[in-house]
RODO-2510 file (C-alpha; in nm, 4 decimals, decimal comma):
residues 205
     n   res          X          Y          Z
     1     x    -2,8551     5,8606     1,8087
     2     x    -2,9451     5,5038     1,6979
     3     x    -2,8042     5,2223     1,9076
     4     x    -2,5970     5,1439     1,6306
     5     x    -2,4230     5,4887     1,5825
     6     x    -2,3649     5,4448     1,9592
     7     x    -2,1724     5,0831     1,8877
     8     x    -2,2184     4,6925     2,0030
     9     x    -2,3604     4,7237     2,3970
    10     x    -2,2239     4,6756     2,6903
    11     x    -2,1099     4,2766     2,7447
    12     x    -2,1284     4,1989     2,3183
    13     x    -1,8434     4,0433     2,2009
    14     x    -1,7006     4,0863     1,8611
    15     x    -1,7431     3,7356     1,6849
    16     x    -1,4334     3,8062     1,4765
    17     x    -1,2312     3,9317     1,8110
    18     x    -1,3464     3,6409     1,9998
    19     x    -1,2100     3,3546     1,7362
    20     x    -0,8545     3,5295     1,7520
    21     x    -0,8752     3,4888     2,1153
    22     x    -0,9254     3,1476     2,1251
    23     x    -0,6976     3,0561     1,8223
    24     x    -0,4242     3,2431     2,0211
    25     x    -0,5136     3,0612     2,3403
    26     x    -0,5053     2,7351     2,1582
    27     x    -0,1806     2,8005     1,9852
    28     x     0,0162     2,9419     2,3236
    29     x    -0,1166     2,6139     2,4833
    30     x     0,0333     2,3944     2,2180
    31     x     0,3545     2,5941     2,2061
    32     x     0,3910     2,5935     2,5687
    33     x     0,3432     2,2321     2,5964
    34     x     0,6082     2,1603     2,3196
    35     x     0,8399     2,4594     2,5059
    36     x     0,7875     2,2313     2,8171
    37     x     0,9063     1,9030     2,6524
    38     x     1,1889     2,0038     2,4764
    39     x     1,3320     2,1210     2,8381
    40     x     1,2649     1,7734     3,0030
    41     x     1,4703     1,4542     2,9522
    42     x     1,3337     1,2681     2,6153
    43     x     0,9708     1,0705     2,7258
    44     x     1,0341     0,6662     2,7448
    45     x     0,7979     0,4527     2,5177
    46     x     0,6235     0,3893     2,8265
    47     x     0,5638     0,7229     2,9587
    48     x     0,4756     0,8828     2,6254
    49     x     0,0581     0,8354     2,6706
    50     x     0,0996     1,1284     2,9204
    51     x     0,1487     1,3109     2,6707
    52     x    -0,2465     1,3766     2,4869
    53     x    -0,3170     1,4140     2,8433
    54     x    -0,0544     1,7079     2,9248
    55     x    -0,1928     1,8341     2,6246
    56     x    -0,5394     1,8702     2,6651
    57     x    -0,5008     1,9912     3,0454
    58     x    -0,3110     2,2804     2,9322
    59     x    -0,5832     2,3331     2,6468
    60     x    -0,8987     2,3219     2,9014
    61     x    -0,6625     2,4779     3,1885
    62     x    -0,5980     2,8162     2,8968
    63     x    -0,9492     2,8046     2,7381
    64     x    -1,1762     2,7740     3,0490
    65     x    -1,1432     3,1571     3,1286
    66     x    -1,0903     3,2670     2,7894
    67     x    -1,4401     3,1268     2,7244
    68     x    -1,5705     3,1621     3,0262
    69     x    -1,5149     3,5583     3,0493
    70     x    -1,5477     3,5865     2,6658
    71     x    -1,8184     3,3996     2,6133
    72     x    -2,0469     3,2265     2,8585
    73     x    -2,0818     3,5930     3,0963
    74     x    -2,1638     3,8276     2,8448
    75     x    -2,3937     3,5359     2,6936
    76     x    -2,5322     3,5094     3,0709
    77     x    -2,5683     3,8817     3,1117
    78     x    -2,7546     3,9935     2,7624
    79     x    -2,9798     3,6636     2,8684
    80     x    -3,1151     3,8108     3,1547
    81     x    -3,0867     4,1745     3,0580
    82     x    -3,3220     4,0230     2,7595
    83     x    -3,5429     3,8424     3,0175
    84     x    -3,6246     4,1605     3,2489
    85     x    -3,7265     4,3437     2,9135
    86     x    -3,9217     4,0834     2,8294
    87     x    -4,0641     4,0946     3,1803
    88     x    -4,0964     4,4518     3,1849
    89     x    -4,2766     4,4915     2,8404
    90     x    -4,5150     4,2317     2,9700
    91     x    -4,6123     4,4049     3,2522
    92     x    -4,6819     4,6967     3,0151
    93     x    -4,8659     4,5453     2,7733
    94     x    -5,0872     4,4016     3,0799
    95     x    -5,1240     4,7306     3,2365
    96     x    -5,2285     4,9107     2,8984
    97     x    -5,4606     4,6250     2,8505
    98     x    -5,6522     4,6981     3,2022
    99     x    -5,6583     5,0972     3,1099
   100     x    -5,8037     5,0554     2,7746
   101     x    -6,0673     4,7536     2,8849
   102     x    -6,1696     4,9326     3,2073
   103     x    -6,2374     5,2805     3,0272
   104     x    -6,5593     5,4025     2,9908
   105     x    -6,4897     5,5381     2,6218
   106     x    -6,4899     5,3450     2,3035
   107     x    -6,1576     5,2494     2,1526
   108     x    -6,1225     5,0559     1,8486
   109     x    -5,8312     4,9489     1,5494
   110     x    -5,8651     4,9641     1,1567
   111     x    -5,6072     4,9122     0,8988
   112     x    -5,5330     5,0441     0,5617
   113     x    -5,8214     4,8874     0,4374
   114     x    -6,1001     4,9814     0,7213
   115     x    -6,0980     4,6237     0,9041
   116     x    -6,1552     4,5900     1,2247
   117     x    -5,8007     4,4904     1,4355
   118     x    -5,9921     4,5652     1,7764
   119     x    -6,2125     4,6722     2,0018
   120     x    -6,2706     4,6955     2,3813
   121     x    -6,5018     4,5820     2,5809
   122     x    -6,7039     4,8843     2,5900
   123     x    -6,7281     4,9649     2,2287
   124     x    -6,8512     4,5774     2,2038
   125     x    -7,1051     4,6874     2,4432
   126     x    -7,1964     4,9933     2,2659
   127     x    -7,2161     4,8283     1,9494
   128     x    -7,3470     4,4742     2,0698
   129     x    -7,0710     4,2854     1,8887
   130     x    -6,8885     3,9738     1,9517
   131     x    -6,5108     3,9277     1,8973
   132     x    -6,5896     3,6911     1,6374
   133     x    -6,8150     3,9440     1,4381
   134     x    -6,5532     4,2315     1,4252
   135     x    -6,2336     4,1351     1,3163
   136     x    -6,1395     4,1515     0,9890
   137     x    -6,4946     4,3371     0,8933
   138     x    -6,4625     4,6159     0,7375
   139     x    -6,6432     4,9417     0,8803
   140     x    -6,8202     4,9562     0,5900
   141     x    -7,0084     4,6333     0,6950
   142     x    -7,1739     4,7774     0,9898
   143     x    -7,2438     5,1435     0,9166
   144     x    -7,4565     5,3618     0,6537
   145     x    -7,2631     5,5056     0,3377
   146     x    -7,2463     5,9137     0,4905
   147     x    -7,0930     5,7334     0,8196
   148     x    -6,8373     5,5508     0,6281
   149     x    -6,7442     5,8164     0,3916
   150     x    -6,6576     6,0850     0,7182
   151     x    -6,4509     5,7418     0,9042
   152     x    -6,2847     5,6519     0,5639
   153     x    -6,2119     6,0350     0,5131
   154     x    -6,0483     6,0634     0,8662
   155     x    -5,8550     5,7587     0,8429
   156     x    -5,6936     5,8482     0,5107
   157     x    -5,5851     6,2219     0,6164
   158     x    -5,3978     6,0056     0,9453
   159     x    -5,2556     5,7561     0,7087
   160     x    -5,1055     6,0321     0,5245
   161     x    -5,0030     6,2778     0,7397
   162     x    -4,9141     6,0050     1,0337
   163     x    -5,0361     6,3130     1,2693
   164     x    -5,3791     6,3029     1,5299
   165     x    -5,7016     6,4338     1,4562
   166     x    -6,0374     6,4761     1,6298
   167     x    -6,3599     6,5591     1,5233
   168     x    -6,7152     6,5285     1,6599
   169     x    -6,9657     6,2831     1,5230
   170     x    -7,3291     6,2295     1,5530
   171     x    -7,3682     5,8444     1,6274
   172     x    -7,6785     5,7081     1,3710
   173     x    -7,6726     5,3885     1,6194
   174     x    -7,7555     5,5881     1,9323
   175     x    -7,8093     5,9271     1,8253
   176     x    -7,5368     6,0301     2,0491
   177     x    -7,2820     6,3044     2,0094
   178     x    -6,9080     6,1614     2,0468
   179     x    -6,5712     6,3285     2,0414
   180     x    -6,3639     6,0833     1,8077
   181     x    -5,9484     6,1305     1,8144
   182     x    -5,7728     5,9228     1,5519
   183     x    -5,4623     5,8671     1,6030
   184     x    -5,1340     5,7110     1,4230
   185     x    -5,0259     5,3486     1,5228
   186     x    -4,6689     5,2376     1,3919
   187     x    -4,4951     4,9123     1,3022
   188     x    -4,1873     4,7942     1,3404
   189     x    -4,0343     4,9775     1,0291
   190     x    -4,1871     5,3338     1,2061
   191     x    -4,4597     5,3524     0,9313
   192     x    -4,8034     5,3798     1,0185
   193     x    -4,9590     5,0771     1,0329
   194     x    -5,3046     5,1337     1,1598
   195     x    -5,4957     5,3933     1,2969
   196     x    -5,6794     5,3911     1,6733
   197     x    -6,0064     5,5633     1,7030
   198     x    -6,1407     5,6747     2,1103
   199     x    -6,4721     5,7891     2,1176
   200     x    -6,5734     6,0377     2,3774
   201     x    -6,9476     6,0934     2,4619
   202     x    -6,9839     6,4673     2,5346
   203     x    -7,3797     6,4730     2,5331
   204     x    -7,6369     6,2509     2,6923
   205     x    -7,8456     6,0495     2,4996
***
C-alpha cells in the first residue's frame, strides 16, 4: 500500500479544511463582537475608537489557537520529522560511501549508453584512472572490442530484465580472473536507471 492509498500523514492538514476553519473563526469573532454591542448602552462619539480595537482583540484572541494548533504545529512537526530523515539518509549515504570506498573489490556505474557514472577508489587503482578521466567515458574508450561486446551484452540483458547477473571474466589489463555481478540501479520513477558492476578477483595474478 502506497502512502497515498493509506491517506494525508499524521499532523497534514487539509488546505481546503483549514480555510473553513479560519473563515468560521473570523466570522464568530465578528458576530460575537456585534452580539456584544448590541447588548451594551449605544458607544458615545468619544468612546467609539474602542471599537477597531475590541475588534481585532477578539480576532487575534479566536485565531491564535486556531492557527496555532492548525497550522504552525503540524508545520513544526513535518519540519523536523523532514529534518531527522534528512539526517538519517545522510548518515546512510555516508556509511555506504565508507563500505564501497574501503572494499577491496572493484565497483563501478554505467548508464544506458556505457558511460562511466563512478568508480571507487580501488577500481581507480586497478585501472590507474583519475576522476577526471572516467566520467562520462564510455567503456568503449578504455577497453578492446571482444571486452566491450561481453560488458555491453551484460548491461543490456540487466537493462531489460531489471534482474542481477554474474559472470566470470578474464581481465585483458591484468590477466586476472574476476567474478563480475551486475546489478539493477533505479530512479526515482522505479525504472532502471543504471547498472552497478562489483568485480570479484577469485584467482591470483
Amino acid at each position: 500500500m502506497t502512502k497515498d492509498e493509506r491517506g494525508p500523514s499524521k499532523g497534514t492538514v487539509n488546505p481546503a479544511s483549514l480555510l473553513v476553519v479560519i473563515l468560521a473563526s473570523i466570522f464568530s469573532a465578528e458576530a460575537f463582537v456585534m452580539l456584544l454591542l448590541s447588548v451594551v448602552s449605544p458607544l458615545s462619539i468619544s468612546t467609539k475608537w474602542y471599537l477597531p480595537l475590541m475588534d481585532a482583540a477578539m480576532l487575534s484572541l479566536i485565531l491564535f489557537p486556531v492557527i496555532y494548533y492548525l497550522v504552525f504545529k503540524p508545520c513544526s512537526s513535518q519540519v523536523e520529522e523532514l529534518r531527522r530523515s534528512q539526517d538519517a539518509l545522510h548518515e546512510s549515504e555516508e556509511r555506504c560511501r565508507s563500505i564501497v570506498e574501503s572494499t577491496d573489490d572493484s565497483i563501478y556505474l554505467v548508464d544506458r549508453s556505457y558511460r562511466y557514472l563512478f568508480m571507487n577508489k580501488k577500481h581507480m587503482a586497478r585501472t590507474r584512472f583519475s576522476e577526471g578521466d572516467y566520467l562520462g567515458r564510455c567503456f568503449s574508450d578504455f577497453h578492446s572490442d571482444t571486452e566491450t561486446r561481453d560488458f555491453v551484452e551484460k548491461v543490456d540483458i540487466v537493462f531489460e530484465n531489471d534482474k542481477s547477473i554474474r559472470h566470470g571474466h578474464r581481465s585483458e589489463r591484468d590477466n586476472t580472473f574476476y567474478l563480475r555481478t551486475f546489478s539493477p540501479v533505479h530512479g526515482p520513477d522505479g525504472k532502471v536507471m543504471a547498472v552497478s558492476v562489483i568485480s570479484k578477483k577469485v584467482s591470483p595474478q
